[in-house]
mmCIF entry with sequence, helices, sheets and N, C-alpha, C, O atoms, coordinates in Angstrom:
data_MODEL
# 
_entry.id   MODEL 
# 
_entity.id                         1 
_entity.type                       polymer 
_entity.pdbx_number_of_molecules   1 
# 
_entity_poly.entity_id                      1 
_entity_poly.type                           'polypeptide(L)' 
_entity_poly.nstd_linkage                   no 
_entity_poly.nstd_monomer                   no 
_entity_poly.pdbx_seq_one_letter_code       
;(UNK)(UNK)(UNK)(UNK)(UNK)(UNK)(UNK)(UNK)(UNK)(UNK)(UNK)(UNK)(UNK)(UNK)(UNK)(UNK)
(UNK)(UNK)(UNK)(UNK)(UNK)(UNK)(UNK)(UNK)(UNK)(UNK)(UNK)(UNK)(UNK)(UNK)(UNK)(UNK)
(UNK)(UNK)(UNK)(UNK)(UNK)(UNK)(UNK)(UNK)(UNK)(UNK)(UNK)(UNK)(UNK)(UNK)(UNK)(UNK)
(UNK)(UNK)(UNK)(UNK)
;
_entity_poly.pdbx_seq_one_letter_code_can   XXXXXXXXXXXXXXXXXXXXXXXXXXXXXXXXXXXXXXXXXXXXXXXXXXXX 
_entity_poly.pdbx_strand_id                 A 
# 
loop_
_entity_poly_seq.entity_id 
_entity_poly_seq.num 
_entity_poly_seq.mon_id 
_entity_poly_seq.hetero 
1 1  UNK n 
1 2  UNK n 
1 3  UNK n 
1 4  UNK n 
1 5  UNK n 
1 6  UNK n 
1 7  UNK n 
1 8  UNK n 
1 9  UNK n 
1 10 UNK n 
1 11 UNK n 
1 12 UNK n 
1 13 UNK n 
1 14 UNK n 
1 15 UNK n 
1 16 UNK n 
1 17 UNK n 
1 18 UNK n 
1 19 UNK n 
1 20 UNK n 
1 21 UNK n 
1 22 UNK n 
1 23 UNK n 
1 24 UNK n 
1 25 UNK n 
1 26 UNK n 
1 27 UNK n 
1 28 UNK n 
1 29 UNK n 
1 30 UNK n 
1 31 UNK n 
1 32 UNK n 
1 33 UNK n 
1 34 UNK n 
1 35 UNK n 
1 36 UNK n 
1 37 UNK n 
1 38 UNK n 
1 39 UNK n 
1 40 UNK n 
1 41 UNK n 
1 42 UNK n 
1 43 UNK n 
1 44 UNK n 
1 45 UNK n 
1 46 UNK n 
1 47 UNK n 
1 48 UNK n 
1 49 UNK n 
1 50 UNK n 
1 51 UNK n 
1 52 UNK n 
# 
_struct_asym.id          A 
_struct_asym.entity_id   1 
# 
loop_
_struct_conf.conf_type_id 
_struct_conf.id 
_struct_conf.pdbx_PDB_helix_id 
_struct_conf.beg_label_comp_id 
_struct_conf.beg_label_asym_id 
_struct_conf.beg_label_seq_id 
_struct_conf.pdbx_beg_PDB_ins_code 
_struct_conf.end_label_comp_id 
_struct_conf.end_label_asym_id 
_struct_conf.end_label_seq_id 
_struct_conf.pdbx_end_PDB_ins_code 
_struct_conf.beg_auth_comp_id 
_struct_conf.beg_auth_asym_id 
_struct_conf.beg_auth_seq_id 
_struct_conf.end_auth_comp_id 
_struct_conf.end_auth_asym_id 
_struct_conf.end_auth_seq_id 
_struct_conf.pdbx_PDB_helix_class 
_struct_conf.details 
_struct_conf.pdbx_PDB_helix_length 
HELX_P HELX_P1 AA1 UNK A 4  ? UNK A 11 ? UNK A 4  UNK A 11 1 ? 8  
HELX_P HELX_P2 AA2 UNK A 13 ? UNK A 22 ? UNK A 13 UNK A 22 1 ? 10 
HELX_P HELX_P3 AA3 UNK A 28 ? UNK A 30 ? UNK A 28 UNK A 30 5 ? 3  
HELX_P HELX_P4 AA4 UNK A 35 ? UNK A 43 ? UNK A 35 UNK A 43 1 ? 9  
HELX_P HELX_P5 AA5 UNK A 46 ? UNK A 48 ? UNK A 46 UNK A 48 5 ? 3  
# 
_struct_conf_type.id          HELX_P 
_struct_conf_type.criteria    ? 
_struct_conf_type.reference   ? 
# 
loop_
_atom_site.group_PDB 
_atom_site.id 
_atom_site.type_symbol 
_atom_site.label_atom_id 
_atom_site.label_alt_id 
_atom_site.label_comp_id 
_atom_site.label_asym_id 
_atom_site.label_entity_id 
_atom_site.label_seq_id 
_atom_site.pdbx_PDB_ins_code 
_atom_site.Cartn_x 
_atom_site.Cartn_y 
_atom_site.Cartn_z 
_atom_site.occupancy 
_atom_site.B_iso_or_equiv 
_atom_site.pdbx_formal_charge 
_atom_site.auth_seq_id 
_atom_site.auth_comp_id 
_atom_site.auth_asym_id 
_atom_site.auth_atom_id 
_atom_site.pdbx_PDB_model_num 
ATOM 1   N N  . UNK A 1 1  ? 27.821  -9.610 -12.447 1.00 0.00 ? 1  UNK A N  1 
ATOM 2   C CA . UNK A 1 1  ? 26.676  -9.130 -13.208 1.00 0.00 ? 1  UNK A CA 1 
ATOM 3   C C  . UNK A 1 1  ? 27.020  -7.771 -13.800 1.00 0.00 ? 1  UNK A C  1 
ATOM 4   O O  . UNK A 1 1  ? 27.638  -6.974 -13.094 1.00 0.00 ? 1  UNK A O  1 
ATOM 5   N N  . UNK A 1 2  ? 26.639  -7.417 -15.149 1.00 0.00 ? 2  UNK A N  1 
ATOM 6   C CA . UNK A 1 2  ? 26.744  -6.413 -15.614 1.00 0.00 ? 2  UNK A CA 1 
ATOM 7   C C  . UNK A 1 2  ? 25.647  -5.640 -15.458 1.00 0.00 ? 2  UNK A C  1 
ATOM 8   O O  . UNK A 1 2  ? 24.969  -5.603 -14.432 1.00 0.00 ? 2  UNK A O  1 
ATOM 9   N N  . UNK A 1 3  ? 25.320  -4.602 -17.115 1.00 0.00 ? 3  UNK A N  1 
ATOM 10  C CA . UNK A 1 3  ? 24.553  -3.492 -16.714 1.00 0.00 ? 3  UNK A CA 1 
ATOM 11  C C  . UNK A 1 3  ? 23.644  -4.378 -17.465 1.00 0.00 ? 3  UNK A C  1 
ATOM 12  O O  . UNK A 1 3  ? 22.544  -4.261 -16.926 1.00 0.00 ? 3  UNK A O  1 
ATOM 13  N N  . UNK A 1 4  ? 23.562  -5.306 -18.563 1.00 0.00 ? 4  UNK A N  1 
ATOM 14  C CA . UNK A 1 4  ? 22.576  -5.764 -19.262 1.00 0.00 ? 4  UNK A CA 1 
ATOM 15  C C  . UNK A 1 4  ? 21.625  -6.817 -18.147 1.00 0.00 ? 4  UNK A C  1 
ATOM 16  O O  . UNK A 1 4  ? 20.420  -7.059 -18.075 1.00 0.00 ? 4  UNK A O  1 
ATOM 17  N N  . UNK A 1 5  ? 22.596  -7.193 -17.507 1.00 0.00 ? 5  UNK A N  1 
ATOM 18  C CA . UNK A 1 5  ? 21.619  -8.393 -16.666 1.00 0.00 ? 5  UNK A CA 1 
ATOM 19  C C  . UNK A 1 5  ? 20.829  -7.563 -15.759 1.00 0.00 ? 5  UNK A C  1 
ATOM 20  O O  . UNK A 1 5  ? 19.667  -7.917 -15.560 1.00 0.00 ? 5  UNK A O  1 
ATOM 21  N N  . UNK A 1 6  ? 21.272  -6.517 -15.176 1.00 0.00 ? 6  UNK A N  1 
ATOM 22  C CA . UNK A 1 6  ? 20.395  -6.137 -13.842 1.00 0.00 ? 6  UNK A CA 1 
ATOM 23  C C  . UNK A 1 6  ? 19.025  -5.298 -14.590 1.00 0.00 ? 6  UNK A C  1 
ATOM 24  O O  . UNK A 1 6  ? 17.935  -5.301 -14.017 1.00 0.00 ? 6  UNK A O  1 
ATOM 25  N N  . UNK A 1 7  ? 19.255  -4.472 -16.148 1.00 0.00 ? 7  UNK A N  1 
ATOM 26  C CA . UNK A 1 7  ? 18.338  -4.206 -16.816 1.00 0.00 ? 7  UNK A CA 1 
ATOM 27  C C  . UNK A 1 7  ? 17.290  -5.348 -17.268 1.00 0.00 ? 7  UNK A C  1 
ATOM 28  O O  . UNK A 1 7  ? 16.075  -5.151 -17.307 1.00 0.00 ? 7  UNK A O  1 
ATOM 29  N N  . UNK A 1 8  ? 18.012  -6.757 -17.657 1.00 0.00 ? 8  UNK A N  1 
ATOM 30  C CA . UNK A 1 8  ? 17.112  -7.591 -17.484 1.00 0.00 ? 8  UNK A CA 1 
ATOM 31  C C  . UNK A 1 8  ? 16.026  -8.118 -16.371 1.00 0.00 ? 8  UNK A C  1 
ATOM 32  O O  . UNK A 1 8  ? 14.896  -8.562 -16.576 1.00 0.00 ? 8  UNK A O  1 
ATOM 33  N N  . UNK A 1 9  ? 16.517  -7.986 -15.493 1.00 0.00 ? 9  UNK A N  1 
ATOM 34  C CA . UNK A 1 9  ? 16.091  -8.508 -14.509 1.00 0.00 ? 9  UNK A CA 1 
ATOM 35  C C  . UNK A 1 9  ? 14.939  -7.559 -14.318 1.00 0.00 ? 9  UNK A C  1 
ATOM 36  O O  . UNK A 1 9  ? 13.772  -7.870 -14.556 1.00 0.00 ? 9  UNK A O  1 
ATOM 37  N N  . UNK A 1 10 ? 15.372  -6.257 -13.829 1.00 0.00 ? 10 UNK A N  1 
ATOM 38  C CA . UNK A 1 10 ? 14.328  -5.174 -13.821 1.00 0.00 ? 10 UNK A CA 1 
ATOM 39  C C  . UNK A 1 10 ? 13.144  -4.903 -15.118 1.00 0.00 ? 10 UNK A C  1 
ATOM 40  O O  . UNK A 1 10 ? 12.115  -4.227 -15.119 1.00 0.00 ? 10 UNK A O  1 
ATOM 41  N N  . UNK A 1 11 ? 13.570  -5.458 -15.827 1.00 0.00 ? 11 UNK A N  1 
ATOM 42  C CA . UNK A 1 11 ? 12.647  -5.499 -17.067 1.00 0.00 ? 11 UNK A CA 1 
ATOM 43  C C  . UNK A 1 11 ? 11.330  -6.442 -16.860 1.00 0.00 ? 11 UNK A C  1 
ATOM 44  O O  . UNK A 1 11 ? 10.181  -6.135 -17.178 1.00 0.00 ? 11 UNK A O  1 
ATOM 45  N N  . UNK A 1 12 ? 11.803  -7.782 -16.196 1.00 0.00 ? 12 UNK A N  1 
ATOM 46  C CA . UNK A 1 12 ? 11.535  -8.589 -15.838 1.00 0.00 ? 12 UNK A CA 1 
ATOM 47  C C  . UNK A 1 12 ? 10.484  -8.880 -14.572 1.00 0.00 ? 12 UNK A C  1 
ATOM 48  O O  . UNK A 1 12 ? 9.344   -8.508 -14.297 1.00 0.00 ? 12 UNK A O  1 
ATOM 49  N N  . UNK A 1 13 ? 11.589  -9.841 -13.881 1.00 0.00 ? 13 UNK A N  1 
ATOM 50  C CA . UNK A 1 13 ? 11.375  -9.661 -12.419 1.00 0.00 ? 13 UNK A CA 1 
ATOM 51  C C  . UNK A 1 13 ? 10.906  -8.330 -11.379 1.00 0.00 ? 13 UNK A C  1 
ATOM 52  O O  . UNK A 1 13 ? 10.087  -8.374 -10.461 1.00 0.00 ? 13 UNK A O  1 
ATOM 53  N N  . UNK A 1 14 ? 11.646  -7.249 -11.814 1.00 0.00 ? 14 UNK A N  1 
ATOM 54  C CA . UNK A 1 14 ? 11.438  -6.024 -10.507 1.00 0.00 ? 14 UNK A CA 1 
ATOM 55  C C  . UNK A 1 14 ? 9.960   -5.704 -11.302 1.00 0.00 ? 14 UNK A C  1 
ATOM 56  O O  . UNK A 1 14 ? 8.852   -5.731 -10.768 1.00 0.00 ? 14 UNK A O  1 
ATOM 57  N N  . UNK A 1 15 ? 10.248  -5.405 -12.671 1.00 0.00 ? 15 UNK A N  1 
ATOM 58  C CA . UNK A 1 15 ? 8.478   -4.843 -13.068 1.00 0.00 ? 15 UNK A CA 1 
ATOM 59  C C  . UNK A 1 15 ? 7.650   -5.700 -12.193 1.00 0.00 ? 15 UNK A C  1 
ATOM 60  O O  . UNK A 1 15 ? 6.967   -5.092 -11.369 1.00 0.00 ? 15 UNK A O  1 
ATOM 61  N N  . UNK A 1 16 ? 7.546   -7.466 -12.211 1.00 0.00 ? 16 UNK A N  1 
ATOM 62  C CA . UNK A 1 16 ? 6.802   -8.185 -11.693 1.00 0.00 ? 16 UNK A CA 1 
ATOM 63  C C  . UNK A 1 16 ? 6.108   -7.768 -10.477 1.00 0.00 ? 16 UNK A C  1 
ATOM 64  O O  . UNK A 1 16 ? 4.947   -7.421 -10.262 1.00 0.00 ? 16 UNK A O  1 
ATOM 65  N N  . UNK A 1 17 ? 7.468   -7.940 -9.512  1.00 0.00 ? 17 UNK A N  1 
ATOM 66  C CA . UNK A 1 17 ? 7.282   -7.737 -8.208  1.00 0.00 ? 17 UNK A CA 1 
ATOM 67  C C  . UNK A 1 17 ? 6.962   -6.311 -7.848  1.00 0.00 ? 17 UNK A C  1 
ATOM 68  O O  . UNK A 1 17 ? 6.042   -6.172 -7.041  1.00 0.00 ? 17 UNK A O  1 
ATOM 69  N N  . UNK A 1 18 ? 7.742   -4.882 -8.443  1.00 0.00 ? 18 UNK A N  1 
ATOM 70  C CA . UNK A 1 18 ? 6.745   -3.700 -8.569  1.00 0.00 ? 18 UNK A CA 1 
ATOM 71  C C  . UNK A 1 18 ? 4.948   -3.901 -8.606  1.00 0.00 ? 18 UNK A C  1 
ATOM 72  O O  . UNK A 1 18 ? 4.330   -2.970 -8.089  1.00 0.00 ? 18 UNK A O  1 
ATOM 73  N N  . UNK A 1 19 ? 4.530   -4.479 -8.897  1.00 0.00 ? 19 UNK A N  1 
ATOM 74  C CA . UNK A 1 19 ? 3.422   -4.548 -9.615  1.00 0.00 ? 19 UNK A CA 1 
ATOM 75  C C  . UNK A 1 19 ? 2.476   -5.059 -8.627  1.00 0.00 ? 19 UNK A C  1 
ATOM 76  O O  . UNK A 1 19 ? 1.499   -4.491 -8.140  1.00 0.00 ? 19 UNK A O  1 
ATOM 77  N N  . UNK A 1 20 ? 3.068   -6.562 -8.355  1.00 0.00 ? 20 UNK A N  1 
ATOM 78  C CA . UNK A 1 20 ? 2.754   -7.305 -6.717  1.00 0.00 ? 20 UNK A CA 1 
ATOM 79  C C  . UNK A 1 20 ? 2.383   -6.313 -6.012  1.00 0.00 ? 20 UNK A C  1 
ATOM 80  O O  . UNK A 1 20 ? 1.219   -6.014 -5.742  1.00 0.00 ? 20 UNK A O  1 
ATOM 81  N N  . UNK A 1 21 ? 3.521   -5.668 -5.630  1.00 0.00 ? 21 UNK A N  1 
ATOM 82  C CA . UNK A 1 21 ? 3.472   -4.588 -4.466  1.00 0.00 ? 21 UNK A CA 1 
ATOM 83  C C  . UNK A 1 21 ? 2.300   -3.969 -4.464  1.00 0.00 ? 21 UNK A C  1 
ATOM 84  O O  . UNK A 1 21 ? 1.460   -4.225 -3.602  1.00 0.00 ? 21 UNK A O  1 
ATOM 85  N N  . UNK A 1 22 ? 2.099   -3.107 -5.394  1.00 0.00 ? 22 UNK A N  1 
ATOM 86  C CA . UNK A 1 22 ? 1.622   -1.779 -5.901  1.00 0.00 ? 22 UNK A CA 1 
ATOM 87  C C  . UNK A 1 22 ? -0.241  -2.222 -5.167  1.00 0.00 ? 22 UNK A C  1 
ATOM 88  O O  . UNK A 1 22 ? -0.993  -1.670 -4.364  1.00 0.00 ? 22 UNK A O  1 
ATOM 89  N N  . UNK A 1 23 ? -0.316  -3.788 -6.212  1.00 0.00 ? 23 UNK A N  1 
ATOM 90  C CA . UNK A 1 23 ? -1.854  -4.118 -5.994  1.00 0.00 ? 23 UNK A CA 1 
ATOM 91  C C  . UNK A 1 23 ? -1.387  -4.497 -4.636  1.00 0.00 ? 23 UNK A C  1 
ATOM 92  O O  . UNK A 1 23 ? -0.500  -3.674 -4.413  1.00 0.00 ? 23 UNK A O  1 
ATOM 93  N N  . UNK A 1 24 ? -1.460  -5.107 -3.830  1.00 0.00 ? 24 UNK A N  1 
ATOM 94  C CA . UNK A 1 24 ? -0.986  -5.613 -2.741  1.00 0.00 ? 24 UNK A CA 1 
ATOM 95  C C  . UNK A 1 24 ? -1.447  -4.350 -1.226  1.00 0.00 ? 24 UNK A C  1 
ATOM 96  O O  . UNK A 1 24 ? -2.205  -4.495 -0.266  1.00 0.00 ? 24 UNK A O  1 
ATOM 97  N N  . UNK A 1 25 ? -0.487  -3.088 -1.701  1.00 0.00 ? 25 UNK A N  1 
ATOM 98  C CA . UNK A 1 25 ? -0.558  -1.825 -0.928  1.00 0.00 ? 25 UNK A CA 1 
ATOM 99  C C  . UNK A 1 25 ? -2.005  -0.814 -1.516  1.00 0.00 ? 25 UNK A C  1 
ATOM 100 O O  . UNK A 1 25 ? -2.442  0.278  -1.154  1.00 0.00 ? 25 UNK A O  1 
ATOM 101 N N  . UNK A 1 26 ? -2.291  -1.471 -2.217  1.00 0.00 ? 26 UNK A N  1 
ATOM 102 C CA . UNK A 1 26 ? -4.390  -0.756 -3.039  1.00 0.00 ? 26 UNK A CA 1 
ATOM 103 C C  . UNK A 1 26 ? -5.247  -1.510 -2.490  1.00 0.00 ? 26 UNK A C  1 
ATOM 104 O O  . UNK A 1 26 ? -6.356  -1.042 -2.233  1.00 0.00 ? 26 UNK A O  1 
ATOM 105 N N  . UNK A 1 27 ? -4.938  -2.847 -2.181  1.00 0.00 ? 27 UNK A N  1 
ATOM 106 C CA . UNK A 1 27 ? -6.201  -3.597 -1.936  1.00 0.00 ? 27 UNK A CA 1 
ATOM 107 C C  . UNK A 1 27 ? -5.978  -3.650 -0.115  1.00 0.00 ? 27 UNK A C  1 
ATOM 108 O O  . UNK A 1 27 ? -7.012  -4.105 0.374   1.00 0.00 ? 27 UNK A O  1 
ATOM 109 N N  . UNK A 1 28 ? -5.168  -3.389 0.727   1.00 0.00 ? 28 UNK A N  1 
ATOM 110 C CA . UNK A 1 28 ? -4.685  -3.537 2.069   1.00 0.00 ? 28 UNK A CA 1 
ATOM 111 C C  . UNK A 1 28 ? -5.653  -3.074 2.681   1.00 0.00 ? 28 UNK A C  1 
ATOM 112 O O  . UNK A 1 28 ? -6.164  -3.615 3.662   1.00 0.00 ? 28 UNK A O  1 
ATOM 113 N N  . UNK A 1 29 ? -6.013  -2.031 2.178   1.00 0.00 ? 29 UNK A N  1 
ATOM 114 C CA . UNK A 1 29 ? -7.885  -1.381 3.033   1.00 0.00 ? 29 UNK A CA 1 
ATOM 115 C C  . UNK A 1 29 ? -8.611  -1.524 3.308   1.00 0.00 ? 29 UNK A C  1 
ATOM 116 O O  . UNK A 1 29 ? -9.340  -1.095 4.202   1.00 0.00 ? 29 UNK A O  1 
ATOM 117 N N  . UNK A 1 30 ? -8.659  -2.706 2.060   1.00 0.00 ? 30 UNK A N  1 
ATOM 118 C CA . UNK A 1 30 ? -9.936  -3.344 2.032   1.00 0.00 ? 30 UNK A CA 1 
ATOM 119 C C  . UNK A 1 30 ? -10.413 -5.129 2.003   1.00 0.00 ? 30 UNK A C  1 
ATOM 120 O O  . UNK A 1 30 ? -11.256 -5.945 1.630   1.00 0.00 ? 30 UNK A O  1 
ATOM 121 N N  . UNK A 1 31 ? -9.077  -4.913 2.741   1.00 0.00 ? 31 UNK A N  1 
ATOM 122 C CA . UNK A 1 31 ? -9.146  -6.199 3.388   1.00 0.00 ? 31 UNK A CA 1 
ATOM 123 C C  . UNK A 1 31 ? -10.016 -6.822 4.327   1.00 0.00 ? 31 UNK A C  1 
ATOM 124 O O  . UNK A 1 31 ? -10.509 -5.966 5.062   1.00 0.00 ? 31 UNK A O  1 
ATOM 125 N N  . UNK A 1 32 ? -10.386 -7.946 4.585   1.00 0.00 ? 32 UNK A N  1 
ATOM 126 C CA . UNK A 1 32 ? -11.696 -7.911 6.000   1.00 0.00 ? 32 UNK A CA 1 
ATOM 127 C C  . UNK A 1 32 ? -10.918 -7.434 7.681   1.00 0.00 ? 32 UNK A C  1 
ATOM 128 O O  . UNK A 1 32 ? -9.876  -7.495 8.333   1.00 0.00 ? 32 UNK A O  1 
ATOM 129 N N  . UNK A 1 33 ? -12.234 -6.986 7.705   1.00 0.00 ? 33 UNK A N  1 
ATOM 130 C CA . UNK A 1 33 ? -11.878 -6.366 9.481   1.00 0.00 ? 33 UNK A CA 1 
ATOM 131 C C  . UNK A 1 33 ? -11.160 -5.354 9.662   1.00 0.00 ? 33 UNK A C  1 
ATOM 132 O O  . UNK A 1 33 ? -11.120 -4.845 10.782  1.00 0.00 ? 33 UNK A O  1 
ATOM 133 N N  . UNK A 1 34 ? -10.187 -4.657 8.252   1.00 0.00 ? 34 UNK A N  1 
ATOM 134 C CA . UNK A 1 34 ? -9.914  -3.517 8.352   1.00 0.00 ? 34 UNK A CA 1 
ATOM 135 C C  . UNK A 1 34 ? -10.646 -2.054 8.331   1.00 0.00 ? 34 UNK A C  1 
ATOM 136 O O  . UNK A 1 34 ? -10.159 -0.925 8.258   1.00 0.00 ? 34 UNK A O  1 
ATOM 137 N N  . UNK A 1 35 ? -11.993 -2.500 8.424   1.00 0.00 ? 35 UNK A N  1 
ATOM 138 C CA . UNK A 1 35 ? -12.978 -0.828 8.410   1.00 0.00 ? 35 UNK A CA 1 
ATOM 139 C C  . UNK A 1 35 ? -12.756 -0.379 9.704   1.00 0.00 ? 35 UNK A C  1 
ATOM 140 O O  . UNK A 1 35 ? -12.491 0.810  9.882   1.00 0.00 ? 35 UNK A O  1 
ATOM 141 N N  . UNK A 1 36 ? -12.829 -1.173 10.655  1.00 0.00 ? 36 UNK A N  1 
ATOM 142 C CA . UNK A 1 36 ? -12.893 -0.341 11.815  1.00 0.00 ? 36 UNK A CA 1 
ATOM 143 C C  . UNK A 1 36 ? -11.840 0.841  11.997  1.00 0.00 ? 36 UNK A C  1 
ATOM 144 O O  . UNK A 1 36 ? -11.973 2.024  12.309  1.00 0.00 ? 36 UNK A O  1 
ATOM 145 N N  . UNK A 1 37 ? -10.394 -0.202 11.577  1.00 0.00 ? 37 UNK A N  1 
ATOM 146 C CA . UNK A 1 37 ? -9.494  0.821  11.845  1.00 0.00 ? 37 UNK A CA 1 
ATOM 147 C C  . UNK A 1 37 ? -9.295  2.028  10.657  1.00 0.00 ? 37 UNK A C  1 
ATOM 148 O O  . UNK A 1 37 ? -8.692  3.069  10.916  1.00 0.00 ? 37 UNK A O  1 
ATOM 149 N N  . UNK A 1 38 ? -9.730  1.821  9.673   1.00 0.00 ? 38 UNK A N  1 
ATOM 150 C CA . UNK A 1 38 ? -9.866  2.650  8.549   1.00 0.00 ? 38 UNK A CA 1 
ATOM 151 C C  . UNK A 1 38 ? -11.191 3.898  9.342   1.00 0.00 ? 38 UNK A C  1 
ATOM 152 O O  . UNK A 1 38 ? -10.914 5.097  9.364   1.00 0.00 ? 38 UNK A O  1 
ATOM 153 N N  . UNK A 1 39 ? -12.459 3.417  9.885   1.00 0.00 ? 39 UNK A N  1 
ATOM 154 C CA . UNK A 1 39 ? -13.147 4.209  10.411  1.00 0.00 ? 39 UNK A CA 1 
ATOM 155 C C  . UNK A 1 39 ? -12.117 5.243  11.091  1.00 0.00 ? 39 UNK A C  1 
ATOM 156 O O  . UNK A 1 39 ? -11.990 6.412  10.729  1.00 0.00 ? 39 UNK A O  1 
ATOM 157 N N  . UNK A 1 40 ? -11.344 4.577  12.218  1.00 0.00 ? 40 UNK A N  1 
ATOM 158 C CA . UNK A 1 40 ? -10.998 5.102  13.439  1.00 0.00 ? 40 UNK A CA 1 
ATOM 159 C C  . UNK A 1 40 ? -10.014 5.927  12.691  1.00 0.00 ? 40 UNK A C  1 
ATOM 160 O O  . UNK A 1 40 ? -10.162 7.104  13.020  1.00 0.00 ? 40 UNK A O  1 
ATOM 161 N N  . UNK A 1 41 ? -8.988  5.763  11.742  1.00 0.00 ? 41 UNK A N  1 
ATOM 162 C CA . UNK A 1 41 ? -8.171  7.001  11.200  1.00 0.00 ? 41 UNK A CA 1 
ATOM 163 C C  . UNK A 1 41 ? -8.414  8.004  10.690  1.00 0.00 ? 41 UNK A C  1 
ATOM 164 O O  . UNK A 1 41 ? -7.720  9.021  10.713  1.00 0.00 ? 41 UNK A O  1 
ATOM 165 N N  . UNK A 1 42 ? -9.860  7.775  9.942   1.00 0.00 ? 42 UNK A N  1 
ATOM 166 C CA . UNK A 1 42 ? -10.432 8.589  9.358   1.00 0.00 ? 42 UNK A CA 1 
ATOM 167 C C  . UNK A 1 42 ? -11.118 10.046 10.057  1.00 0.00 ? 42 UNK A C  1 
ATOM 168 O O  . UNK A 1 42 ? -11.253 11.200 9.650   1.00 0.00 ? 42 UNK A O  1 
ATOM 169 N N  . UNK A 1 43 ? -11.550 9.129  11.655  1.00 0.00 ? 43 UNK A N  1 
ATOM 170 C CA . UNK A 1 43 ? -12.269 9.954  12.534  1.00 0.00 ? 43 UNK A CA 1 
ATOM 171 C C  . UNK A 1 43 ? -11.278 10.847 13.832  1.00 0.00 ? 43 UNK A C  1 
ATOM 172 O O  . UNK A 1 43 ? -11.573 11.645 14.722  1.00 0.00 ? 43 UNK A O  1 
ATOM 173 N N  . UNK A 1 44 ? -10.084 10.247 13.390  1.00 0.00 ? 44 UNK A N  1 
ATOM 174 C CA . UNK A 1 44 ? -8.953  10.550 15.088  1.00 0.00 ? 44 UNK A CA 1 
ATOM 175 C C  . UNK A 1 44 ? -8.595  12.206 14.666  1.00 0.00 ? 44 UNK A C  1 
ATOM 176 O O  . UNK A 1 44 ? -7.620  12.459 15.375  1.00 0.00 ? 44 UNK A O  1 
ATOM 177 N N  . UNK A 1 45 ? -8.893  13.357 13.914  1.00 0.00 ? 45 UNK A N  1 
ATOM 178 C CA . UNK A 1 45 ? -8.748  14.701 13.832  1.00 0.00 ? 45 UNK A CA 1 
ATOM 179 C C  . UNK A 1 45 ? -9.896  15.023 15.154  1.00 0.00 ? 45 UNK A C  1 
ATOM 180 O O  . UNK A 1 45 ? -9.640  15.821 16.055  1.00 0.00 ? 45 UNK A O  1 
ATOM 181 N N  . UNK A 1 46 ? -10.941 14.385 15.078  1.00 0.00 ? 46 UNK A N  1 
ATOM 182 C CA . UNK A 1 46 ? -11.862 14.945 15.620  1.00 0.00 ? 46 UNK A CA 1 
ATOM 183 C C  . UNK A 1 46 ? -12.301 14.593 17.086  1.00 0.00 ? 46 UNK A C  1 
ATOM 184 O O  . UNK A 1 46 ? -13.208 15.138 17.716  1.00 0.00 ? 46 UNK A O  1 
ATOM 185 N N  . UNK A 1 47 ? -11.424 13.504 17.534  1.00 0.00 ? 47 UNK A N  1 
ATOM 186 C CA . UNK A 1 47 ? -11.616 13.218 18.561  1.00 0.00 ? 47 UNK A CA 1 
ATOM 187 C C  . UNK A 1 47 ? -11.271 14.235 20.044  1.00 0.00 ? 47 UNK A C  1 
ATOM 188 O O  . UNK A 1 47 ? -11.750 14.122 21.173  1.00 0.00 ? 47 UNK A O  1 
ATOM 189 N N  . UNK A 1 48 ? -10.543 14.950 19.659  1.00 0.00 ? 48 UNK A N  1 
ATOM 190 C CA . UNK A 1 48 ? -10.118 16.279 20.868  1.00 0.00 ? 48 UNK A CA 1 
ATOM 191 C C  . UNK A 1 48 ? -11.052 17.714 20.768  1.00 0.00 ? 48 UNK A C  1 
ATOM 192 O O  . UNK A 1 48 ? -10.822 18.804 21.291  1.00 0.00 ? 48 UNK A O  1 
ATOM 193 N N  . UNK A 1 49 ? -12.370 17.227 19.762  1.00 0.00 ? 49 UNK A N  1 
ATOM 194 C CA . UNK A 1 49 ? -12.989 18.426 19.528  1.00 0.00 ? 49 UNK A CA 1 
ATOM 195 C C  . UNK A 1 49 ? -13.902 18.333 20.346  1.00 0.00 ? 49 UNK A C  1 
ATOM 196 O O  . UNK A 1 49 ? -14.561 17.319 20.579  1.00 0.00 ? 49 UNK A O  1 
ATOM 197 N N  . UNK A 1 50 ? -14.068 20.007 21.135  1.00 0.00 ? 50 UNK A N  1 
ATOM 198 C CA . UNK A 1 50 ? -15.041 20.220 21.961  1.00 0.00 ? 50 UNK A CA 1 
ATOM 199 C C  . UNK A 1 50 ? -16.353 20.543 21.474  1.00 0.00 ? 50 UNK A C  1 
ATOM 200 O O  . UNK A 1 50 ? -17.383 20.197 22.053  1.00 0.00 ? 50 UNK A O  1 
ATOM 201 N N  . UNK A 1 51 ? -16.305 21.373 20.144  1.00 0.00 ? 51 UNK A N  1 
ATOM 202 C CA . UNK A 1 51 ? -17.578 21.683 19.821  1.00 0.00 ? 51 UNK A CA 1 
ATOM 203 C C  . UNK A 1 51 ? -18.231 20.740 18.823  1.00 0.00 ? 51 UNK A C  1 
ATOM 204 O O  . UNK A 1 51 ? -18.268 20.584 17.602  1.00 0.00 ? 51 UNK A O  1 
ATOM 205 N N  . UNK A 1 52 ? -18.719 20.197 19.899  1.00 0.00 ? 52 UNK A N  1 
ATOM 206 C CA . UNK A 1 52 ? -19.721 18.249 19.444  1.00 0.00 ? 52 UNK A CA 1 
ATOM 207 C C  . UNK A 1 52 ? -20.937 19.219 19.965  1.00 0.00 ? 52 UNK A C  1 
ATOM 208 O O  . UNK A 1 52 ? -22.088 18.787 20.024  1.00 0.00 ? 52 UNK A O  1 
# 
């Protein structure tokens, strides 16, 4: 393979699968049953605090 094919490909294919990814790792949050643990990361700074 040269330099034209792997530019193809990436033109191509990697944009594709870039892209996959991208939405893939945006929507992961908000997937079902993930609030809790989204709660719980959100809240774990505060869990060693005394002044509650």
């Amino acid at each position: 393979m040269n330099y034209n094919d792997f530019r193809h490909f990436a033109d191509s294919w990697g944009l594709l699968m870039m892209g996959i990814l991208f939405l893939v790792l945006i929507l992961w949050p908000f997937r079902k049953g993930a609030s809790q643990r989204n709660e719980d990361a959100a809240n774990i700074i505060f869990r060693d605090d005394d002044h509650v």
